[in-house]
N, C-alpha and C positions, 0 to 999 in steps of 0.2 A: 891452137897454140899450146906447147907443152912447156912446162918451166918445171924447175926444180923446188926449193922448200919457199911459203910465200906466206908471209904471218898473214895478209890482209885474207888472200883468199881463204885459206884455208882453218882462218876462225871456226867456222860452221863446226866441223868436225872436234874443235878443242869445249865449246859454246854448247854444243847440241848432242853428242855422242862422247864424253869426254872417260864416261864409264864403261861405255865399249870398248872403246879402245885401250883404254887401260888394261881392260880384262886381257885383250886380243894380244896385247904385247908382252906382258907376262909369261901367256901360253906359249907363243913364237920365240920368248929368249929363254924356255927351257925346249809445108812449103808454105811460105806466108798465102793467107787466106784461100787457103785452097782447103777443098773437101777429105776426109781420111776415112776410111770407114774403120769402124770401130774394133778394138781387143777380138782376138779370135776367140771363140766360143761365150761370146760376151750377148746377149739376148735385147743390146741398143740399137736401135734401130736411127739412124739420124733423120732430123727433121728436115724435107727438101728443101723448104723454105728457110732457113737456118743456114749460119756459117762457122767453119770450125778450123781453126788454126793449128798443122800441126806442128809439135816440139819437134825444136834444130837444135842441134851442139852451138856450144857458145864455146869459149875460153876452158882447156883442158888445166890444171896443175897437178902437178905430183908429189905427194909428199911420201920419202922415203931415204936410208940410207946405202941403197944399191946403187951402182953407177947405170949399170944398164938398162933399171927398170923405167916401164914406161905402158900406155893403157894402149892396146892394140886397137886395133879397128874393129874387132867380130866384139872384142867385150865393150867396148864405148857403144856401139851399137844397140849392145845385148840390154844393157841397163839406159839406157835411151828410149828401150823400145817398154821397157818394166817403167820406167816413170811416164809413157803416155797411156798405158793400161793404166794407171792411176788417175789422170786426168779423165780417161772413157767413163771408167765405173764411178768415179767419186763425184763430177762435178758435171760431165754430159751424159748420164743415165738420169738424173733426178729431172732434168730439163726435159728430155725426150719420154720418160716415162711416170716420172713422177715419183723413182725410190732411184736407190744407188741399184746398183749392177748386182744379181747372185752372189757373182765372181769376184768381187769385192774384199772380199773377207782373205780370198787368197793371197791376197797381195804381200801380205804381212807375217814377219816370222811370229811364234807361240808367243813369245816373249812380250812383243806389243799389238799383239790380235785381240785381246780383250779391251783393250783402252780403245785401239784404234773401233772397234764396231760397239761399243759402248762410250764411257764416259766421254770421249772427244768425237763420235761421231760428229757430234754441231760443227764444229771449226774443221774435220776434216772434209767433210762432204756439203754436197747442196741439198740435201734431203730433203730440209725444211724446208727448198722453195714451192715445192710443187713443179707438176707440168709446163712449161712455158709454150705458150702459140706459136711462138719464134722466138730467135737470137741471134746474136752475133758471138764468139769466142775468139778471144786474141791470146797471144804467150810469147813473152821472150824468149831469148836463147838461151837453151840450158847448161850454167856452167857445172864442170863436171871437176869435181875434188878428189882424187884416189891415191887410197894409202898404200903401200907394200912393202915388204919386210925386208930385214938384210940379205936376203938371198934374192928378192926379184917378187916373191910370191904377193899377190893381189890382195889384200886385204878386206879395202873397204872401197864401193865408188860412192858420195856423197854428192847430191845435185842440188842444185838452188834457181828457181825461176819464179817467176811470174804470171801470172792466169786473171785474165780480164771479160767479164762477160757484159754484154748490155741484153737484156731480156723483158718481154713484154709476157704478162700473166692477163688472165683475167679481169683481174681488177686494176692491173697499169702496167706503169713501166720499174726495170728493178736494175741495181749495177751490183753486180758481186764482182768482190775482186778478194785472191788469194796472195799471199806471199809463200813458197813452197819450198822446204828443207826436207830431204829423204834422204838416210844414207843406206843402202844397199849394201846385201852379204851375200854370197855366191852358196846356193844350195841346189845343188849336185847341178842340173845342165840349167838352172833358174838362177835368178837374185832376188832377193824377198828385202823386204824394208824391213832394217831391223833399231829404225832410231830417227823420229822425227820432229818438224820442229816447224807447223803450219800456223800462221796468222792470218782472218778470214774476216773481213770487211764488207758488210751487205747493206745495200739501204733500198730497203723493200718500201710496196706501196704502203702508203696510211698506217707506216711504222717508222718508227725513228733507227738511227743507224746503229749497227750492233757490230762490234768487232770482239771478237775470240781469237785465244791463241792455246795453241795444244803443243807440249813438249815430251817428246815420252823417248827413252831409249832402254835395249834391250839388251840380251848376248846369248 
């Protein structure tokens, strides 16, 4: 579904990135439960016995004052496929291997690469669960928020979903559950997360429940 300006949806980007785009604008006016294998080049191996839900488009909006503009199919894709490389390395690499993914780190432009693989590693990843024996992964549909200029040009795609694990460790059973804000900037034939805004809900064995929230945006 494509619409035109929609205060509801398009909160994220005013809430979560509002220094970004500020900057940006300035500049400019001068399958459900089925198996996926992991990020190419990504060194996650999934666990057989394990289930992994891949990200589907949900609800498209567009914010912008072009008539014509609108998110095509290769780049709705493009940034679809850049938010479940997020999901592989952040929160099913820790599960199947016990750290986040190498490739991890790439994900992010300069701007918020330090925060995201330091200070908010906690609330952006699963790090600290360790290995899991098994699991299950579940995830809504991802609504897809993009901005673009008076002339048509792409600005920002901005995604929001949901990520639900049930996981058995060692020592028991564990429910992580994420709430996930990315908004994406197109760098050259990629899109790098340049502004995010993750809430991260775990209630591990023989600990009490911990929820964190990491806000960080860039330009």
């Amino acid at each position: 579904m494509a619409g035109g300006r929609n205060s509801s949806s398009f909160s994220f980007f005013r809430r979560g990135t509002a220094l970004v785009i500020g900057l940006l604008f300035v500049a400019s006016c001068s399958s459900g439960g089925k198996k996926h294998a992991s990020a190419e080049g990504s060194t996650t191996a999934p666990n057989p016995k394990s289930t992994q839900q891949a990200l589907k488009a949900g609800t498209v909006w567009m914010e912008t004052w072009a008539p014509s503009a609108q998110l095509d199919k290769k780049t709705k894709q493009k940034v679809l496929d850049a938010a479940q490389k997020y999901v592989d390395r952040a929160y099913l690499a820790p599960l199947n291997t016990g750290d986040v993914d190498p490739l991890y780190d790439g994900l992010f432009n300069p701007q918020v690469r330090a925060a995201a693989t330091g200070a908010d590693r906690n609330a952006l990843t699963d790090a600290v669960t360790g290995k899991a024996s098994i699991y299950a992964q579940t995830a809504t549909p991802v609504q897809l928020s993009a901005l673009a200029d008076g002339t048509g040009n792409l600005l920002y795609v901005a995604t929001n979903f949901n990520v639900k694990v049930n996981a058995t460790f060692d020592v028991g059973k564990a429910n992580l559950a994420h709430n996930v804000e990315l908004t994406f900037a197109r760098d050259g034939k990629d899109w790098t997360i340049v502004a995010y805004r993750v809430r991260t809900s775990r209630k591990l064995p023989h600990a009490k429940t911990t929820t964190t929230t990491a806000k960080r945006s860039g330009s």
